[in-house]
MOPAC internal coordinates of N, CA, C and O (Angstrom, degrees):
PM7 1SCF
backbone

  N    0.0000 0     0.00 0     0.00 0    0    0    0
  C    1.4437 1     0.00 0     0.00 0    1    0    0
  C    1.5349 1   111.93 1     0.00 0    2    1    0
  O    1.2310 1   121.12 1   149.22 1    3    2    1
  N    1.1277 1   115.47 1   -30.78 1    3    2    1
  C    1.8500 1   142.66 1  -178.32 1    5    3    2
  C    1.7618 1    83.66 1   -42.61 1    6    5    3
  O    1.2310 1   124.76 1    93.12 1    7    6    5
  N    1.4558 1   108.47 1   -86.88 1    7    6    5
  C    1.3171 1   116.74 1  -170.11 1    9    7    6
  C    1.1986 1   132.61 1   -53.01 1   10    9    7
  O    1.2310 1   118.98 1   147.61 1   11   10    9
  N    1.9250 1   119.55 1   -32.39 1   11   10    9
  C    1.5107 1   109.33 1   147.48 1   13   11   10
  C    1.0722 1   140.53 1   -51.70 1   14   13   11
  O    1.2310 1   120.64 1   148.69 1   15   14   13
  N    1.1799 1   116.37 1   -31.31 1   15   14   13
  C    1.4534 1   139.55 1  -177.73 1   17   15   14
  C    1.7173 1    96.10 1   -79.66 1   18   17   15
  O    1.2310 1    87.94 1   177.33 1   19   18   17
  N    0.6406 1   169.06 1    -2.67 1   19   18   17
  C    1.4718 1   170.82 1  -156.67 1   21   19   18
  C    1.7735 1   101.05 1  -141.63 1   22   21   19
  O    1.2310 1   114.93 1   131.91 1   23   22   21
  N    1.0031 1   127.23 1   -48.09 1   23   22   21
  C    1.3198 1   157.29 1  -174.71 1   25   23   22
  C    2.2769 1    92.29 1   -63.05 1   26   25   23
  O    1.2310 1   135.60 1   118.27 1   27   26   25
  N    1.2937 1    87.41 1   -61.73 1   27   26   25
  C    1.9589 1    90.11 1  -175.90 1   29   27   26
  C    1.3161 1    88.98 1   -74.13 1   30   29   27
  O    1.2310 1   109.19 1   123.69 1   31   30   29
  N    1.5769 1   137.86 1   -56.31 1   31   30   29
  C    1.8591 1   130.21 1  -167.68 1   33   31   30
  C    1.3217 1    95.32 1   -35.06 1   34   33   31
  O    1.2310 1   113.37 1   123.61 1   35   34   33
  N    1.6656 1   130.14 1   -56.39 1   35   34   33
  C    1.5216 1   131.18 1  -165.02 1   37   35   34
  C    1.4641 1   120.80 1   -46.76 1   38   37   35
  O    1.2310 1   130.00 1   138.45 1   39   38   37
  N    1.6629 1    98.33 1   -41.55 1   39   38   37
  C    1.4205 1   103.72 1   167.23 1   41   39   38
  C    1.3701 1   116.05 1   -74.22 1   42   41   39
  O    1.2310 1   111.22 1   126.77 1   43   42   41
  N    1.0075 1   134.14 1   -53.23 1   43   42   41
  C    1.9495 1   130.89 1   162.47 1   45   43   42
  C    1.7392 1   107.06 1   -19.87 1   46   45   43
  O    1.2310 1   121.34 1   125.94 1   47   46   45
  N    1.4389 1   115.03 1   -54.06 1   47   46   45
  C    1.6726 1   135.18 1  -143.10 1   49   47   46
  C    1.2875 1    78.17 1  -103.03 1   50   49   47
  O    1.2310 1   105.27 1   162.86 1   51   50   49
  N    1.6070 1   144.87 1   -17.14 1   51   50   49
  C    1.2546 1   133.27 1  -171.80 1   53   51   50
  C    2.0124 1    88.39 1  -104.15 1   54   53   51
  O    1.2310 1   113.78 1   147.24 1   55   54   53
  N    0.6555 1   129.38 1   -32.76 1   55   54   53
  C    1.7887 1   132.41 1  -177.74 1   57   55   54
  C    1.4338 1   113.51 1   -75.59 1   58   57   55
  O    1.2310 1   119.66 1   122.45 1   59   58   57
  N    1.6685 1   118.25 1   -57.55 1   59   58   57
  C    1.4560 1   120.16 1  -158.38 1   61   59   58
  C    1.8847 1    98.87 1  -122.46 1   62   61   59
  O    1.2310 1   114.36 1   177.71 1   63   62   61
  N    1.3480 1   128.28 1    -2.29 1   63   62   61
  C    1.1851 1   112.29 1   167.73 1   65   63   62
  C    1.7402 1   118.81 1   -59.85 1   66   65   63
  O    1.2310 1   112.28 1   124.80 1   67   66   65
  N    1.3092 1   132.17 1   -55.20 1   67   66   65
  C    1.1658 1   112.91 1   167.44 1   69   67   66
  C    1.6370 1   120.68 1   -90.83 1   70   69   67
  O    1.2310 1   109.20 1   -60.88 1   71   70   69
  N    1.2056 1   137.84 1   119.12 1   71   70   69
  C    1.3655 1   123.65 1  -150.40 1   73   71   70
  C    1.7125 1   104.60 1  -107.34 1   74   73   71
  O    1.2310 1   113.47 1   -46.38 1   75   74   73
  N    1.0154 1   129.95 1   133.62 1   75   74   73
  C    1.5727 1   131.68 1  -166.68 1   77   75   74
  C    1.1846 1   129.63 1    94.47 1   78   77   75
  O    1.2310 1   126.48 1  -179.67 1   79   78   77
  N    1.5151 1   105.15 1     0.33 1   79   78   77
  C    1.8828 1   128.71 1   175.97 1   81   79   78
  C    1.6174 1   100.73 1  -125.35 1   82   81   79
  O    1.2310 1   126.21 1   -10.69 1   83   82   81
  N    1.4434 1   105.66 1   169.31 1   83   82   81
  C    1.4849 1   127.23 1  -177.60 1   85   83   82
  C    1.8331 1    90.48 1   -52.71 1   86   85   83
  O    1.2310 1   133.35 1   -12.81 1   87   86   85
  N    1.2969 1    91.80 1   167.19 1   87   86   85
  C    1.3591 1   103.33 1   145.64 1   89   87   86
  C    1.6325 1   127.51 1   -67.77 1   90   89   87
  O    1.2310 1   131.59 1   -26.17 1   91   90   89
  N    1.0594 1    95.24 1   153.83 1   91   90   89
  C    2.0761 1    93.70 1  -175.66 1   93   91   90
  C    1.0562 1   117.53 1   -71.63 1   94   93   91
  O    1.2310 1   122.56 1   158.97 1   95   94   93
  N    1.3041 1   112.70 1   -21.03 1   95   94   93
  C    1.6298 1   119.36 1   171.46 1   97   95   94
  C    1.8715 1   120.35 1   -57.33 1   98   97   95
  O    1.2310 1   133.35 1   147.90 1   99   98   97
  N    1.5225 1    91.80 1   -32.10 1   99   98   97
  C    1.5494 1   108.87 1  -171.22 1  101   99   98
  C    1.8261 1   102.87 1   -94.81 1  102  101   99
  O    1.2310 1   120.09 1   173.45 1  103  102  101
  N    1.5496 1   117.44 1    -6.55 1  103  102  101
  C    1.1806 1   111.83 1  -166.68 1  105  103  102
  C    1.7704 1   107.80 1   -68.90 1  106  105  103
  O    1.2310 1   118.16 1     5.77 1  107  106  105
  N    1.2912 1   121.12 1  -174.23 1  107  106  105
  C    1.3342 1   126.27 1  -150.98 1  109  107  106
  C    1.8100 1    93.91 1   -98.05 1  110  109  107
  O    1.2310 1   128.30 1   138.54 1  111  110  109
  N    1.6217 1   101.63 1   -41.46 1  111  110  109
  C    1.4041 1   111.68 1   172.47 1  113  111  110
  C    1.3169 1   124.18 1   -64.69 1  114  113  111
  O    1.2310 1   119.67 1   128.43 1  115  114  113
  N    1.4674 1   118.24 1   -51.57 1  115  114  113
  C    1.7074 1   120.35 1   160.41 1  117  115  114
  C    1.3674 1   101.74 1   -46.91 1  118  117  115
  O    1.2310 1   104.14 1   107.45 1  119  118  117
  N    1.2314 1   146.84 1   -72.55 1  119  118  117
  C    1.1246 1   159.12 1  -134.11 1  121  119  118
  C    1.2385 1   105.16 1   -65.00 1  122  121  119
  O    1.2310 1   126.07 1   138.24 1  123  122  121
  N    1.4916 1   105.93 1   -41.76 1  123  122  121
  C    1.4786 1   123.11 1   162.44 1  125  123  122
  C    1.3577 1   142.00 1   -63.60 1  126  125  123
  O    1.2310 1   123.20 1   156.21 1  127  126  125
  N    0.6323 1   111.48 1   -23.79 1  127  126  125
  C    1.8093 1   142.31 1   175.07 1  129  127  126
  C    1.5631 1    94.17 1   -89.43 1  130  129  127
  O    1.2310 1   122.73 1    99.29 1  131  130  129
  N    1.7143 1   112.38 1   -80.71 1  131  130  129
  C    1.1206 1    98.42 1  -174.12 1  133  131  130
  C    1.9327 1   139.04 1   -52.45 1  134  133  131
  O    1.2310 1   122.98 1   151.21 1  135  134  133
  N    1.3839 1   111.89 1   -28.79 1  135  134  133
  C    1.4316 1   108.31 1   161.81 1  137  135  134
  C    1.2122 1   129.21 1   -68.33 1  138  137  135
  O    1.2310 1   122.00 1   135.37 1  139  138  137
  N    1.7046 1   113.78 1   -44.63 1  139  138  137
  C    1.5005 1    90.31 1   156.63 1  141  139  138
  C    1.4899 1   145.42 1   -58.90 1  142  141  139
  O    1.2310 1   125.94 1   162.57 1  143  142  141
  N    1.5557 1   106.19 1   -17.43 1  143  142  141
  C    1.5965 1    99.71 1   154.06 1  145  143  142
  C    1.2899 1   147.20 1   -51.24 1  146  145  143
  O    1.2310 1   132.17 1   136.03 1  147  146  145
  N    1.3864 1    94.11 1   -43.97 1  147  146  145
  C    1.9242 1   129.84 1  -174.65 1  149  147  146
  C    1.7494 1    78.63 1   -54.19 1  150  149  147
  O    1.2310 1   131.18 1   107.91 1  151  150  149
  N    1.4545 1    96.02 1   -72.09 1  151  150  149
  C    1.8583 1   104.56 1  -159.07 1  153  151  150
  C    1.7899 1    99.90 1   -29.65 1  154  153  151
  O    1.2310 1   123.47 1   123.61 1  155  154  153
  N    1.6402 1   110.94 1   -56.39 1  155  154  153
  C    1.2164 1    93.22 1  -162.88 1  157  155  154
  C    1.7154 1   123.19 1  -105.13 1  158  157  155
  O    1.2310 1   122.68 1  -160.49 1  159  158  157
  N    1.2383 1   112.46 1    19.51 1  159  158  157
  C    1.5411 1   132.68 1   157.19 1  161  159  158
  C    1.8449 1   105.28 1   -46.49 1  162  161  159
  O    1.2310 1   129.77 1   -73.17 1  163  162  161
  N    1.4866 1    98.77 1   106.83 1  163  162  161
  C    1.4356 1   118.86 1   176.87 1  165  163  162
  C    1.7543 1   107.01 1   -50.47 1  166  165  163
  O    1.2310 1   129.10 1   -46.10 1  167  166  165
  N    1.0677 1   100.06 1   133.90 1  167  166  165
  C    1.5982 1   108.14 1   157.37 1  169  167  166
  C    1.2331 1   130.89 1   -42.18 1  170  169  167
  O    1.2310 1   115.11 1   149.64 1  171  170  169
  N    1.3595 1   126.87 1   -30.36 1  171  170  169
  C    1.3999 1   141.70 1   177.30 1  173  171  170
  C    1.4705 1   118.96 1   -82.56 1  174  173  171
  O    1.2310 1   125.16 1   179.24 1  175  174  173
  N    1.9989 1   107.70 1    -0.76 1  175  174  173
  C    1.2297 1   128.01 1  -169.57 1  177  175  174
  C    1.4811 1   127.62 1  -124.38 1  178  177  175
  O    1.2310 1   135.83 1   171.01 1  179  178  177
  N    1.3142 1    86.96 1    -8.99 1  179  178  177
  C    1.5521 1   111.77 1   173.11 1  181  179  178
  C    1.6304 1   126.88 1   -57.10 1  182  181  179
  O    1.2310 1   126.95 1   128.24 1  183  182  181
  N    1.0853 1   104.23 1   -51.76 1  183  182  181
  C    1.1253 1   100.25 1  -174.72 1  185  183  182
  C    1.9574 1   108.31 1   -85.03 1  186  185  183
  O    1.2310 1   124.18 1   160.12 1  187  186  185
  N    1.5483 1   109.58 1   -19.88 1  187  186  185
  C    1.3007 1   109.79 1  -167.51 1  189  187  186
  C    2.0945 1    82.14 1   -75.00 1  190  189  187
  O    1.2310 1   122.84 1   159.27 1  191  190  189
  N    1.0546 1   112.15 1   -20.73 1  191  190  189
  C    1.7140 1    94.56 1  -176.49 1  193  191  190
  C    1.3532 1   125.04 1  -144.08 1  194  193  191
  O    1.2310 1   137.77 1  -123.01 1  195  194  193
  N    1.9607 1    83.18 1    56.99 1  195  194  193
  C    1.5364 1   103.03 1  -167.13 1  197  195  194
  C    1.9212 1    87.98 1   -81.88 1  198  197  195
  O    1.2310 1   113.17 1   156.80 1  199  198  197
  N    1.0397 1   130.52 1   -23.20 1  199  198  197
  C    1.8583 1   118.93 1   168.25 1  201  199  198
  C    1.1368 1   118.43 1   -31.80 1  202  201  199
  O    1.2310 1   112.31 1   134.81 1  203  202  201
  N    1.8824 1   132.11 1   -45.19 1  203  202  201
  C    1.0029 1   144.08 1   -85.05 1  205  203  202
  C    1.8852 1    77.02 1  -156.21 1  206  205  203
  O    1.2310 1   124.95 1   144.10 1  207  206  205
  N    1.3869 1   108.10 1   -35.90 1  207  206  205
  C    1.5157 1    82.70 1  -175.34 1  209  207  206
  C    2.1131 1   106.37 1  -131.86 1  210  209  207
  O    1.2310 1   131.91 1  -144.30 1  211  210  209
  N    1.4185 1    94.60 1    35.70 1  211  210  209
  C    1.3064 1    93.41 1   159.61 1  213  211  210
  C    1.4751 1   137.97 1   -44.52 1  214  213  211
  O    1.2310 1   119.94 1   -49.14 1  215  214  213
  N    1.2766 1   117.72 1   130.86 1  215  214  213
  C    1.6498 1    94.91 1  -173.55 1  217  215  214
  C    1.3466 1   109.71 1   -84.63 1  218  217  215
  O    1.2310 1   131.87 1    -7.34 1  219  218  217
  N    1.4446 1    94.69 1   172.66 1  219  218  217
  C    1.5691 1   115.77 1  -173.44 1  221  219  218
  C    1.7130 1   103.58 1    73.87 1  222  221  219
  O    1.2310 1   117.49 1   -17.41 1  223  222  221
  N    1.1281 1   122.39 1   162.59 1  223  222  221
  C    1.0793 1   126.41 1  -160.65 1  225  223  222
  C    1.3270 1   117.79 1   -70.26 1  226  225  223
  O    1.2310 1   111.78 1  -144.87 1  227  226  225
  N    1.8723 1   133.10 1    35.13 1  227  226  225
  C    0.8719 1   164.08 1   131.85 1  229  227  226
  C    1.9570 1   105.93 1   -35.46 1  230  229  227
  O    1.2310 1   131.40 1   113.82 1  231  230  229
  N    1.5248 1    95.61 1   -66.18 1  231  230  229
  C    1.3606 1   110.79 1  -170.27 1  233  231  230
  C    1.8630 1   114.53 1   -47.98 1  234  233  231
  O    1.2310 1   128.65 1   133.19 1  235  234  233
  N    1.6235 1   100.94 1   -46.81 1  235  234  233
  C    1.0931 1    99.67 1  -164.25 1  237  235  234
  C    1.5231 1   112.52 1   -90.41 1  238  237  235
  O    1.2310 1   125.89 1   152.63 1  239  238  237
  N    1.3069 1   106.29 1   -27.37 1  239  238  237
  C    1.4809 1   124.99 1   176.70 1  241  239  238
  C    1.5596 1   101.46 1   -32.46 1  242  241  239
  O    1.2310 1   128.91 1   101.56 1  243  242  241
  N    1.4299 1   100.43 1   -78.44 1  243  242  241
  C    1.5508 1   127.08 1  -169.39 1  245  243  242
  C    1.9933 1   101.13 1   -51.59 1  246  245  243
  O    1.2310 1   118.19 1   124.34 1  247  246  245
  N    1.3690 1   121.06 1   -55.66 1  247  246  245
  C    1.5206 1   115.69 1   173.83 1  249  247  246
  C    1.7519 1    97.35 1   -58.08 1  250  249  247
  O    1.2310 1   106.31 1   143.06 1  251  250  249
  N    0.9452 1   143.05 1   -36.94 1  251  250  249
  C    1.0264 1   116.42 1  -159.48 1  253  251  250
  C    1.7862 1   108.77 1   -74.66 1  254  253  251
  O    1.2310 1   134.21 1   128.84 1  255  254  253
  N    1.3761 1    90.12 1   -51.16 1  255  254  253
  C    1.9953 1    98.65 1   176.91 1  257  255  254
  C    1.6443 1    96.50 1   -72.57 1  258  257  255
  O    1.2310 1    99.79 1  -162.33 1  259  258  257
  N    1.3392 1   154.12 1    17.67 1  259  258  257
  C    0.9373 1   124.56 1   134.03 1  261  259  258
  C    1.3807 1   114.44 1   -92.17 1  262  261  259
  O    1.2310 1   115.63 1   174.11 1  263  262  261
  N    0.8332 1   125.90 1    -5.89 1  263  262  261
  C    1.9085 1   119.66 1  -169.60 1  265  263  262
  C    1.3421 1   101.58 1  -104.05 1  266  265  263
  O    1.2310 1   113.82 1  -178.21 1  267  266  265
  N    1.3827 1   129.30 1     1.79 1  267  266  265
  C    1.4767 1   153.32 1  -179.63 1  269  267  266
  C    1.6284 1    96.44 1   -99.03 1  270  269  267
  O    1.2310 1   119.04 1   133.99 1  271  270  269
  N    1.3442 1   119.45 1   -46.01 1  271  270  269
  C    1.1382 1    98.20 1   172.35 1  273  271  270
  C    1.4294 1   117.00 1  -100.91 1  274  273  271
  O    1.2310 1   120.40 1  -168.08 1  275  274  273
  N    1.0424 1   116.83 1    11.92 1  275  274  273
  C    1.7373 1   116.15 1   162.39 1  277  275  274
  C    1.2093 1   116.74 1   -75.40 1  278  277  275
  O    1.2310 1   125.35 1   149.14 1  279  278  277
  N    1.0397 1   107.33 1   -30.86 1  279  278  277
  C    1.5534 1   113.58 1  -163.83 1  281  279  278
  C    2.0328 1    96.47 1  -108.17 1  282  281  279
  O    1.2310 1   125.21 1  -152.77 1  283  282  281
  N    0.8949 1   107.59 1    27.23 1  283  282  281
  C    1.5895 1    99.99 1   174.20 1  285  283  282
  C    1.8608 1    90.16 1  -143.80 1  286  285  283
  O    1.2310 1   115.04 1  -152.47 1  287  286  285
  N    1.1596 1   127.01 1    27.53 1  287  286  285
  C    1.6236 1   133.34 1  -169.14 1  289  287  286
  C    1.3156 1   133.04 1   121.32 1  290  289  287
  O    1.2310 1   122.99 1   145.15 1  291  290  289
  N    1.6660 1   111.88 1   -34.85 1  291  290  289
  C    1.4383 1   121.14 1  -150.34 1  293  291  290
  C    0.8195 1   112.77 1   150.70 1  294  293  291
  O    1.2310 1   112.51 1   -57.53 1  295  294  293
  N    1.4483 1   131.75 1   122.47 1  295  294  293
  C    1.2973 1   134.09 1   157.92 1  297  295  294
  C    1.5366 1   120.13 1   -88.55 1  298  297  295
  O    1.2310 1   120.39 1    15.13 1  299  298  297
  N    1.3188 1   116.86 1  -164.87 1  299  298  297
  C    1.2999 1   127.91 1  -153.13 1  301  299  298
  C    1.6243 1    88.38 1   -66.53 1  302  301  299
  O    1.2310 1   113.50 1   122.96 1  303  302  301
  N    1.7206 1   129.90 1   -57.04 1  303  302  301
  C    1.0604 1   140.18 1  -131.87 1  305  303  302
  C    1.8431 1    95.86 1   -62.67 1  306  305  303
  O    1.2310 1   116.35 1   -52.86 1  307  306  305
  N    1.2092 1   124.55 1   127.14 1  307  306  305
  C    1.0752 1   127.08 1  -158.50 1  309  307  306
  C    1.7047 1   130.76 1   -90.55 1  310  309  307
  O    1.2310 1   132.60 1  -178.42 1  311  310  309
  N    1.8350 1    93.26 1     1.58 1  311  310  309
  C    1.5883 1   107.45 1  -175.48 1  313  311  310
  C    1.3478 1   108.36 1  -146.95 1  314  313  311
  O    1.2310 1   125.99 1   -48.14 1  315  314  313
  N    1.4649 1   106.09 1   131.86 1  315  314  313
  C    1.8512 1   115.16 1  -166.61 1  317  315  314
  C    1.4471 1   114.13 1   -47.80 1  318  317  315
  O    1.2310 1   118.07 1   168.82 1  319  318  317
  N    1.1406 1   121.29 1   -11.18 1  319  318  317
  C    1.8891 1   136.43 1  -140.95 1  321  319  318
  C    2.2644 1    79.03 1  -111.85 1  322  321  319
  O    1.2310 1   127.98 1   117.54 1  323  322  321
  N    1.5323 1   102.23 1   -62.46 1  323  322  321
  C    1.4294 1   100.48 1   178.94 1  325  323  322
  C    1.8144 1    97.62 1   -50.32 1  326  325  323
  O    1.2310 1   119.50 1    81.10 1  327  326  325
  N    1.4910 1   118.57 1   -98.90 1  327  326  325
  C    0.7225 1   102.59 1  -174.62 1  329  327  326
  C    1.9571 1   150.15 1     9.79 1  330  329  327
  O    1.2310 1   149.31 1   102.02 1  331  330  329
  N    1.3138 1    60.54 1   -77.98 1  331  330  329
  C    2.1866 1    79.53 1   165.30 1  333  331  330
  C    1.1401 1   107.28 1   -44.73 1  334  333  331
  O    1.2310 1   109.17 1   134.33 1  335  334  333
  N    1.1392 1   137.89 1   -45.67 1  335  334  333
  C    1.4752 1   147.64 1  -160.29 1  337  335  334
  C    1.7059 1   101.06 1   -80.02 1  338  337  335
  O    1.2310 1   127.05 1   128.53 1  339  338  337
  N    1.4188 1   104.05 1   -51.47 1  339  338  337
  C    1.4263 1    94.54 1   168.80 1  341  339  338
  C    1.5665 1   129.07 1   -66.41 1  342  341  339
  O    1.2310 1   126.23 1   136.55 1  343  342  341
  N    1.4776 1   105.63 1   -43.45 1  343  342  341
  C    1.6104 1   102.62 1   168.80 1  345  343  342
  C    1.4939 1   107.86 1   -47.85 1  346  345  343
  O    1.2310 1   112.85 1   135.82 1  347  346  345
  N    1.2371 1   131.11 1   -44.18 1  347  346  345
  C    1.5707 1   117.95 1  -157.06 1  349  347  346
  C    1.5517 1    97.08 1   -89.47 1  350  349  347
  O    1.2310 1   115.08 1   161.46 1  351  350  349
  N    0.8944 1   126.94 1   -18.54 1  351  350  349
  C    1.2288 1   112.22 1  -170.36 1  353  351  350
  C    1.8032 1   120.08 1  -112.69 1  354  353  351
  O    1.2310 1   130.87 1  -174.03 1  355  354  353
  N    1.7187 1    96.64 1     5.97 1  355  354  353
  C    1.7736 1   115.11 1   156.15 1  357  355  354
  C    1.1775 1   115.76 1  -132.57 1  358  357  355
  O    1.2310 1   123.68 1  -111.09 1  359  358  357
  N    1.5210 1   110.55 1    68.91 1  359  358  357
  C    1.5823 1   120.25 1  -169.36 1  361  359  358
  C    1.4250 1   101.89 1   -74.18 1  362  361  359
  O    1.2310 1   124.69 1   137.91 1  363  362  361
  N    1.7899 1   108.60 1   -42.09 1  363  362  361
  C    1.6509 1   112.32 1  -160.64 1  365  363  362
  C    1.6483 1    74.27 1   -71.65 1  366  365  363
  O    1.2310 1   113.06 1    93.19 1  367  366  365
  N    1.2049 1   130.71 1   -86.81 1  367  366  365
  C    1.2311 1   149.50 1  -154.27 1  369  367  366
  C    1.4441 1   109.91 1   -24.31 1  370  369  367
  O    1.2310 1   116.75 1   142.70 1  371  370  369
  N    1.2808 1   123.79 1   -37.30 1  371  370  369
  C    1.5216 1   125.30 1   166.82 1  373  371  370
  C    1.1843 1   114.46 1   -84.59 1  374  373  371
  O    1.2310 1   116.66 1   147.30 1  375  374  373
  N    1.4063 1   123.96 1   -32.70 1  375  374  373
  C    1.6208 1   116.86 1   172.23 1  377  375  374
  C    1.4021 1   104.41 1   -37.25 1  378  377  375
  O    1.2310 1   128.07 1   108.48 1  379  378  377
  N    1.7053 1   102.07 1   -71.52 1  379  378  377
  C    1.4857 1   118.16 1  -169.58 1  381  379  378
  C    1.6622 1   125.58 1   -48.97 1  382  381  379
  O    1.2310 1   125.69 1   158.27 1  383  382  381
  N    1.1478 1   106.66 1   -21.73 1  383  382  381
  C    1.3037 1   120.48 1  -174.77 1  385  383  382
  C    1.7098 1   103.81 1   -87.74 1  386  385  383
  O    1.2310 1   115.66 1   134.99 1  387  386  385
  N    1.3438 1   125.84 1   -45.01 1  387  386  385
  C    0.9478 1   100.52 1   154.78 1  389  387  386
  C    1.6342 1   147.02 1   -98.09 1  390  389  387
  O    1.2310 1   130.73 1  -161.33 1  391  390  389
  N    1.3522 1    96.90 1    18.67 1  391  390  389
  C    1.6411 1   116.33 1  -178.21 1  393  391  390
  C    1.8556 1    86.33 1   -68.80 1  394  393  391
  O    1.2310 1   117.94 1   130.66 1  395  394  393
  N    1.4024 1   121.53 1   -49.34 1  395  394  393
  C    1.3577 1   139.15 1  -167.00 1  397  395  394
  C    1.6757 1   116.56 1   -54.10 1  398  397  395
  O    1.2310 1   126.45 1   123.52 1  399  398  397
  N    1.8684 1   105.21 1   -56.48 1  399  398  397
  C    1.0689 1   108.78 1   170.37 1  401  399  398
  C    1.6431 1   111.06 1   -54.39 1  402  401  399
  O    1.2310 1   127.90 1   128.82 1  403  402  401
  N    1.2314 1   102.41 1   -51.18 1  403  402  401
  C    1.5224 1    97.39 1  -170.76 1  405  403  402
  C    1.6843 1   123.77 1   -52.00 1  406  405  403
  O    1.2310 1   122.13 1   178.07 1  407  406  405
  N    1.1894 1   113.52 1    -1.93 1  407  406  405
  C    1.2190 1   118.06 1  -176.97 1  409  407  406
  C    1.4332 1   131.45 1   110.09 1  410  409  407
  O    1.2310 1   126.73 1  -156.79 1  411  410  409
  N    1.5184 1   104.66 1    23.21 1  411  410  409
  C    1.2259 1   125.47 1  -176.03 1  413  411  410
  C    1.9047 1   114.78 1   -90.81 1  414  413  411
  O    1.2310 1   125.63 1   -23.11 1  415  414  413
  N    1.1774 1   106.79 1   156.89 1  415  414  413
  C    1.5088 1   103.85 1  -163.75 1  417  415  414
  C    1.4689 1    90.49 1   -98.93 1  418  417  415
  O    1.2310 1   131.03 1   -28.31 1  419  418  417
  N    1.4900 1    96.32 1   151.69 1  419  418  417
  C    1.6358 1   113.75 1   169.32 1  421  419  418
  C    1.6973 1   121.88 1   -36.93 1  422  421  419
  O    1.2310 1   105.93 1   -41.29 1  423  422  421
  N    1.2444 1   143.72 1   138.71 1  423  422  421
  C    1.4634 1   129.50 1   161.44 1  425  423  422
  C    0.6599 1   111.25 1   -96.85 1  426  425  423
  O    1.2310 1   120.10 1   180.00 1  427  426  425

């Protein structure tokens, strides 16, 4: 429950952390990070993190509040083996996510 709950905060921290701009999910810098991931997300990985790359801003929404909760303990994803799969395969996407928390401005 730890990691859903951390996992939904991402979406909150992805909506109202910068207030009077898009969401961060939709920003130019996430956006950035996040497509070059998608591009290079293995075939053998696709379907384990087909959540993760829904289109339309589904895709990024969801990577962002999970890599929000990776990086604050755990996210939702419920097995170290999943997980893993997501760290390696949203390397830019977690950089950026927490370059952001830390106090970094939108791109």
């Amino acid at each position: 429950m730890a990691g859903v709950l951390r996992h939904e905060l991402g979406h909150t921290y992805d909506r109202v952390a910068k207030p009077n701009v898009l969401d961060i999910s939709e920003s130019d810098g996430f956006l950035k990070a996040y497509k070059k991931d998608v591009a290079a997300v293995q075939d053998q990985w696709k379907e384990e993190l087909e959540y993760f790359l829904q289109d339309g801003a589904a895709g990024p929404s969801e990577a962002f509040a999970e890599g929000f909760g990776i990086l604050q303990g755990g996210g939702s994803i419920n097995t170290t083996s999943r997980a893993g799969v997501f760290k390696e395969s949203f390397t830019n996407t977690l950089a950026e996510i927490e370059r952001l928390i830390k106090g970094g401005e939108q791109r």
